[in-house]
C-alpha positions in Angstrom: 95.9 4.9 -153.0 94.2 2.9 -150.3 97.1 2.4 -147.6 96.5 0.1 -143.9 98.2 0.4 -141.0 97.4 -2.7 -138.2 97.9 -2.0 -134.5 97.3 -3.6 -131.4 99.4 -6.9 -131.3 101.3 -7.7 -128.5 102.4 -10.1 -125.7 99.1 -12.1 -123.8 99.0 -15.1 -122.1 96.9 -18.5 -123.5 93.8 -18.0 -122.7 93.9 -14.3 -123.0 92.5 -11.3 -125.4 93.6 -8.8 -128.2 92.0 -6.5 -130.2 93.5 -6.1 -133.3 92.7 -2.5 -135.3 93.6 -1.6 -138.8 93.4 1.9 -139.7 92.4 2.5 -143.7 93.4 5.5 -145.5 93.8 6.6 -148.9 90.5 5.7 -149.6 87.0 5.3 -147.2 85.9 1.6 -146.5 82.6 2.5 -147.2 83.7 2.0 -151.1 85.5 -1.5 -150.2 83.3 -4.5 -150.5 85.6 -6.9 -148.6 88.4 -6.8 -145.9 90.4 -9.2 -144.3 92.3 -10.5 -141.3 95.6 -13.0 -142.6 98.0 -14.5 -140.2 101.7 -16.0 -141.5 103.3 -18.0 -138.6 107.5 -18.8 -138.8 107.8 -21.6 -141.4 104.2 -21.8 -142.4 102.1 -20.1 -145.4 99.6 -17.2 -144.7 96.4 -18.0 -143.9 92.8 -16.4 -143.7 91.5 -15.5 -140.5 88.5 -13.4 -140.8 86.7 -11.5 -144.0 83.7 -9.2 -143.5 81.6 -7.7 -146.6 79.8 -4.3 -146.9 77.0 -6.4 -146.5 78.0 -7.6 -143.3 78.8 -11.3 -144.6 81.3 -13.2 -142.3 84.1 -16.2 -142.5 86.1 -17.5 -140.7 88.3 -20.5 -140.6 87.0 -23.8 -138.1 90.5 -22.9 -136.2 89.5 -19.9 -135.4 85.7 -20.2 -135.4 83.8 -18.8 -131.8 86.9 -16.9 -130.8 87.7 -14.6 -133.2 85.4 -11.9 -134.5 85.9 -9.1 -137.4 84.3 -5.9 -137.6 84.0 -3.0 -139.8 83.2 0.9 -138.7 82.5 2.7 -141.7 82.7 6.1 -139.6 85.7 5.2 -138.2 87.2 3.9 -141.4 88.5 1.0 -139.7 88.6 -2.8 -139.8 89.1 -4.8 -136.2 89.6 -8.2 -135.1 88.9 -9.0 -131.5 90.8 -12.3 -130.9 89.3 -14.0 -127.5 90.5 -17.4 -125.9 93.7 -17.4 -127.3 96.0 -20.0 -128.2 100.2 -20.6 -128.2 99.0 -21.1 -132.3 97.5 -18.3 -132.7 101.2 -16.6 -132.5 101.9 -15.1 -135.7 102.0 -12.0 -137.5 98.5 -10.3 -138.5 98.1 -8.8 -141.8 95.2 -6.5 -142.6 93.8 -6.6 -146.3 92.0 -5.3 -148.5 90.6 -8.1 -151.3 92.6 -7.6 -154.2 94.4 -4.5 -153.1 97.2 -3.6 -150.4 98.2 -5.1 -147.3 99.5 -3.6 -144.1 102.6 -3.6 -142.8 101.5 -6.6 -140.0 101.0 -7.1 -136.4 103.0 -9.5 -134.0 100.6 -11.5 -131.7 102.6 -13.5 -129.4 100.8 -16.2 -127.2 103.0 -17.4 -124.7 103.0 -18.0 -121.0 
């Protein structure tokens, strides 16, 4: 069973970077056509961030559009999101999925000055 485990969140000022890593196991990503990046703010619903497909294919939202960017390593087995420019609404917690399957445990990503 496919199982993901994000790292990487933290504390950064606006304006500021994070590289977000998620860490697949259970299973090899090669296999996994798409992955995700999904945020949940206090109050609000979760939302899409980022998906990359084994074919490379990207989306992202407009809110997030020139700043963020997903990657996959297939050697690595891993799934990143390097988050650049960041914003006091960018703060939530970052979820790491895999389409149709499991979701990690989350990520907090505070932006805050």
């Amino acid at each position: 069973q496919v199982q993901l485990v994000e790292s990487g969140g933290g504390l950064v000022q606006p304006g500021g970077s994070l590289r977000l890593s998620c860490a697949v196991s259970g299973g090899s990503i090669f296999s996994i056509d798409i992955m995700g990046w999904y945020r949940q703010a206090p109050g609000k619903q979760r939302e899409q961030v980022a998906i990359i497909s084994s074919s490379g294919r990207l989306n992202y939202p407009d809110s997030v559009k020139g700043r963020f960017t997903i990657s996959r390593d297939n050697a690595k087995n891993a799934v990143y999101l390097q988050m650049d420019n960041l914003k006091p609404e960018d703060t939530a917690v970052y979820y790491c999925h895999q389409y149709m399957g499991p979701w990690g445990q989350g990520t907090q990503v505070t932006v805050s000055s």
